[in-house]
C-alpha positions as CSV (number, residue, x, y, z in Angstrom):
1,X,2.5,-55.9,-24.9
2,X,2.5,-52.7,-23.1
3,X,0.3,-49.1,-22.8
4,X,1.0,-46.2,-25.6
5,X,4.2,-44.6,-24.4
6,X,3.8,-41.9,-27.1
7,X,2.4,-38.4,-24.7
8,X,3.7,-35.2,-24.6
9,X,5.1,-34.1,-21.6
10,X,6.4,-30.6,-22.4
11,X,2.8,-29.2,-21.1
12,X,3.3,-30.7,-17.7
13,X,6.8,-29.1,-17.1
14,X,6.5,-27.0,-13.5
15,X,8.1,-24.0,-12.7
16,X,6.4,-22.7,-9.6
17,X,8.8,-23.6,-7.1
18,X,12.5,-22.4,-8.2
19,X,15.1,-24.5,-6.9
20,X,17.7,-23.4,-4.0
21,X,21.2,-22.3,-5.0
22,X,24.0,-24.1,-2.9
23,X,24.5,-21.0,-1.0
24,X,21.0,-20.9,0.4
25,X,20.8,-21.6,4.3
26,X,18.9,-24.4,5.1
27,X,16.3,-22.1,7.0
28,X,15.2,-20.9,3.6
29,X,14.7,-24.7,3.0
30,X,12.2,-25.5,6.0
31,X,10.0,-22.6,5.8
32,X,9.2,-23.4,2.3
33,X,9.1,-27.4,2.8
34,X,6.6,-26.2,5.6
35,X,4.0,-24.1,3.1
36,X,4.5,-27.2,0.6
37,X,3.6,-30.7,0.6
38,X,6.4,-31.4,-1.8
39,X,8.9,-34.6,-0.3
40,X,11.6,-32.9,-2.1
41,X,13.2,-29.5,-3.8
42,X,15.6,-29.2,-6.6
43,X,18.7,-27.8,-6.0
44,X,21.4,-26.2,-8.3
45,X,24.5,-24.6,-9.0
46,X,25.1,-22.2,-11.6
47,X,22.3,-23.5,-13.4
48,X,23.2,-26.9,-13.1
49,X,21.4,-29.6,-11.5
50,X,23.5,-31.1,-8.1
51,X,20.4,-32.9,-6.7
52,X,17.7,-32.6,-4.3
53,X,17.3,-31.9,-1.0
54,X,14.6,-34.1,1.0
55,X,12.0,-32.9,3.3
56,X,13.0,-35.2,6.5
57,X,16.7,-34.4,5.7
58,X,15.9,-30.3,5.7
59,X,14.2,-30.1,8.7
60,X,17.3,-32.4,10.6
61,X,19.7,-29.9,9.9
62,X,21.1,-26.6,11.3
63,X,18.9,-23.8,9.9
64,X,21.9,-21.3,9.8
65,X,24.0,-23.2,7.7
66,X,24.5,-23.4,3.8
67,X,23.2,-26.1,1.3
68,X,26.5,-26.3,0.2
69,X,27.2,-27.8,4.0
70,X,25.3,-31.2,3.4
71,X,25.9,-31.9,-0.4
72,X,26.6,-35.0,0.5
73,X,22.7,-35.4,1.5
74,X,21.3,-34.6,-2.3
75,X,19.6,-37.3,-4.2
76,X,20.8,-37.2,-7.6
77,X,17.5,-38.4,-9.3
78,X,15.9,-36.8,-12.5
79,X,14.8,-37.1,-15.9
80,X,15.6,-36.1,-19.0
81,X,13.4,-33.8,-21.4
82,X,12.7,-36.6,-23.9
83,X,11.6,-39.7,-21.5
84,X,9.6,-41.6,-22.2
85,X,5.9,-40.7,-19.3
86,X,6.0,-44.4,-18.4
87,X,9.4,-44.1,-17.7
88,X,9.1,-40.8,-16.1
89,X,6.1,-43.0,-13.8
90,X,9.0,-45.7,-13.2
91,X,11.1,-42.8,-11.8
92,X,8.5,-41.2,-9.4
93,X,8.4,-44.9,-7.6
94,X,11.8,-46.2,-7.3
95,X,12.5,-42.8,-6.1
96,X,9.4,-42.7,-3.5
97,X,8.9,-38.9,-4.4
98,X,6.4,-36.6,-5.9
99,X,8.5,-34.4,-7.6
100,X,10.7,-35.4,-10.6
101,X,13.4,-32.6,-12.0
102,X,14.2,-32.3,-15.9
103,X,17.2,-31.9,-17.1
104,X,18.1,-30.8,-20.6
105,X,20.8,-32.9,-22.7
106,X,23.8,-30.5,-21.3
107,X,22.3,-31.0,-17.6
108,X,20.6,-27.4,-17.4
109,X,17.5,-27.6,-15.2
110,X,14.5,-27.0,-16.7
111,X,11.9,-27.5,-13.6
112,X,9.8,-30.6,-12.6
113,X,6.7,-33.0,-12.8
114,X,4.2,-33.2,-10.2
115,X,3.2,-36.9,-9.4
116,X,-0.6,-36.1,-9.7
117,X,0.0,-35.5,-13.5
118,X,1.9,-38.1,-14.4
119,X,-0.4,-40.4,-12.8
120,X,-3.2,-38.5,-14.5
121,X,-1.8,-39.3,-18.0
122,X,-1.7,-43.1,-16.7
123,X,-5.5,-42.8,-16.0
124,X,-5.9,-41.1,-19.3
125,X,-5.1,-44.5,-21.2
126,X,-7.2,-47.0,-23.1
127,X,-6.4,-49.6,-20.2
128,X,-8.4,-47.2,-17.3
129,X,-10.6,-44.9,-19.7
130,X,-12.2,-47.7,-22.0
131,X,-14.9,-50.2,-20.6
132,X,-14.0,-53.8,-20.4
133,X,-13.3,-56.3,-17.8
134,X,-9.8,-56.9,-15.9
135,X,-8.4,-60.6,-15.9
136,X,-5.3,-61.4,-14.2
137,X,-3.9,-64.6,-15.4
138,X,-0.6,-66.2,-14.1
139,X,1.8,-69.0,-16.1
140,X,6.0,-70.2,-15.4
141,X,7.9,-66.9,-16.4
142,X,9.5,-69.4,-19.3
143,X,6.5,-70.6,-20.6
144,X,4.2,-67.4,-20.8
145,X,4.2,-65.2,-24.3
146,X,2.4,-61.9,-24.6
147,X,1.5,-62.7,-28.4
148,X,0.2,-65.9,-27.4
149,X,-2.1,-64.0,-24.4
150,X,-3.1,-61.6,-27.9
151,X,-3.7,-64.5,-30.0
152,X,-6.2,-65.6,-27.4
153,X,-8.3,-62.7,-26.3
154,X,-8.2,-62.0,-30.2
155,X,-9.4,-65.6,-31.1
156,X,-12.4,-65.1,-29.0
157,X,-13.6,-61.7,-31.1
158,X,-11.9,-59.4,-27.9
159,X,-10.3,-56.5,-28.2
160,X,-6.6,-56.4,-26.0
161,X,-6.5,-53.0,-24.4
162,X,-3.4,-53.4,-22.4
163,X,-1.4,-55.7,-20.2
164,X,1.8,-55.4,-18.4
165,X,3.5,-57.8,-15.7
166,X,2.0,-57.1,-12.6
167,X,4.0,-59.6,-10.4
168,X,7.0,-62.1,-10.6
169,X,7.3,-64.8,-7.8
170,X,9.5,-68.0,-7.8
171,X,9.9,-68.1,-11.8
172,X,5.8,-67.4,-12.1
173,X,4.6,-64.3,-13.4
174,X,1.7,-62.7,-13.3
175,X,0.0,-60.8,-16.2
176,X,-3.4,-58.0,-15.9
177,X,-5.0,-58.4,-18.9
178,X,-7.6,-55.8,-19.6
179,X,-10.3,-56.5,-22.5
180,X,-12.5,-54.7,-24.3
181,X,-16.0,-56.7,-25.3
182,X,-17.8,-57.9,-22.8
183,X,-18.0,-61.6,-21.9
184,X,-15.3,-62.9,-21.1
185,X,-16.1,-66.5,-20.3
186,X,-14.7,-67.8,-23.7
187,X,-11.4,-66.1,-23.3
188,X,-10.4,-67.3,-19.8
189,X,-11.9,-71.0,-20.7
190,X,-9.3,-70.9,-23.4
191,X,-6.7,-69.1,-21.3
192,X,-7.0,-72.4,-19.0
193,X,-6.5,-74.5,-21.9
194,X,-3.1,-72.8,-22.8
195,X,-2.4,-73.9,-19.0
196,X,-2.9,-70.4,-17.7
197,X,-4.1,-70.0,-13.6
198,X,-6.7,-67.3,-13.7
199,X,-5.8,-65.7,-10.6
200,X,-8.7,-63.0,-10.4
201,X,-11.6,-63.5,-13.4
202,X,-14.5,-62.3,-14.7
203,X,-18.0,-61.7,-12.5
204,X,-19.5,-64.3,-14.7
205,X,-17.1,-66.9,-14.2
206,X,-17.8,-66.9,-10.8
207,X,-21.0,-67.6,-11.2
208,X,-20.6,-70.2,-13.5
209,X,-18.4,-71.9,-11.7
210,X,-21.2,-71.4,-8.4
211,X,-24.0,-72.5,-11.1
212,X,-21.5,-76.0,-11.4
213,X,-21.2,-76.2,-7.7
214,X,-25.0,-76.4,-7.2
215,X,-25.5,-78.7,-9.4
216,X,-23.2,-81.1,-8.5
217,X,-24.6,-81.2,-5.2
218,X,-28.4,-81.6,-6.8
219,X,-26.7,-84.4,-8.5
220,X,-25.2,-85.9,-5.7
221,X,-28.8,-84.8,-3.8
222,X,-31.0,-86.6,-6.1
223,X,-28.7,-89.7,-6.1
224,X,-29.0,-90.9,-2.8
């Protein structure tokens, strides 16, 4: 299962900065990396998208020579006008920056996200918006089924708000589950059952399974 990918994203297009033109000198490039705290800045060439230049990269070059000098520097990263925010999100952090440039189906640029947004629309989800309580659970990566994790929260009268793979180590994966309903205690008793490792649980959990502590040790108190 995964979050609602269906958002507009038109609204969020950016056109404050313009991007440099190959022909720009470099020292054009550092004053305005040095009024911005953009990591990078689009750059094109008769309309067309060639890439970005980086801040770090900018400011280690001569400032009276072209763009066009250290083409070879561009990152070629972008988006396209009909992805997908999640995958616009997936972008921003392989990429490690906090601007994203949109490009049209013939490659025309048509400006850029800001990071801030995109991570705005993620906290504008039913996963960080809605009440509930988080559960991390963790199985074999051959074993664990995301209709089976539904079946389970559902089974126990919760309400599955979202969950995505949040970690996958020697063939394990683990899984945030966040639930709607509160009382959870059911739902990661019969997570165990289905041999899932609850990794991080529920406040009440904790305490029942501190509540068990003490009185095994009364037990063990009394029976001397």
């Amino acid at each position: 299962m995964i979050l609602n990918t269906i958002m507009p994203l038109s609204e969020y297009i950016i056109n404050d900065i313009k991007p440099f033109n190959v022909k720009d000198n470099i020292k054009e490039v550092q004053l305005l990396f040095n009024q911005l705290t953009y990591s990078h800045i689009p750059v094109i060439k008769d309309n067309i998208y060639v890439g970005c230049i980086s801040d770090t990269d900018a400011h280690c070059f001569e400032s009276s020579k072209p763009i066009s000098d250290f083409l070879y520097t561009l990152e070629g990263f972008y988006v396209r006008e009909s992805t997908l925010w999640l995958d616009v999100l997936e972008a921003f952090a392989k990429k490690d920056s906090n601007i994203m440039p949109i490009l049209d189906d013939q490659n025309n640029y048509l400006g850029y996200y800001e990071l801030n947004d995109i991570i705005s629309l993620f906290n504008q989800t039913p996963f960080f918006a809605e009440p509930g309580g988080l559960l991390i659970i963790e199985k074999g990566y051959n074993d664990y089924s995301f209709s089976e994790i539904s079946q389970i929260v559902e089974s126990n009268n919760g309400k599955l708000l979202g969950a995505f793979i949040s970690k996958i180590e020697n063939d394990v994966v683990q899984i945030t589950v966040k639930i709607g309903n509160t009382g959870l205690n059911d739902i990661i008793q019969t997570f165990r059952r289905y041999s899932y490792h609850i990794v991080s649980g529920h406040e009440e959990d904790a305490f029942i399974k501190n509540l068990k502590e003490r009185s095994d040790y009364l037990n063990r108190y009394l029976n001397l």
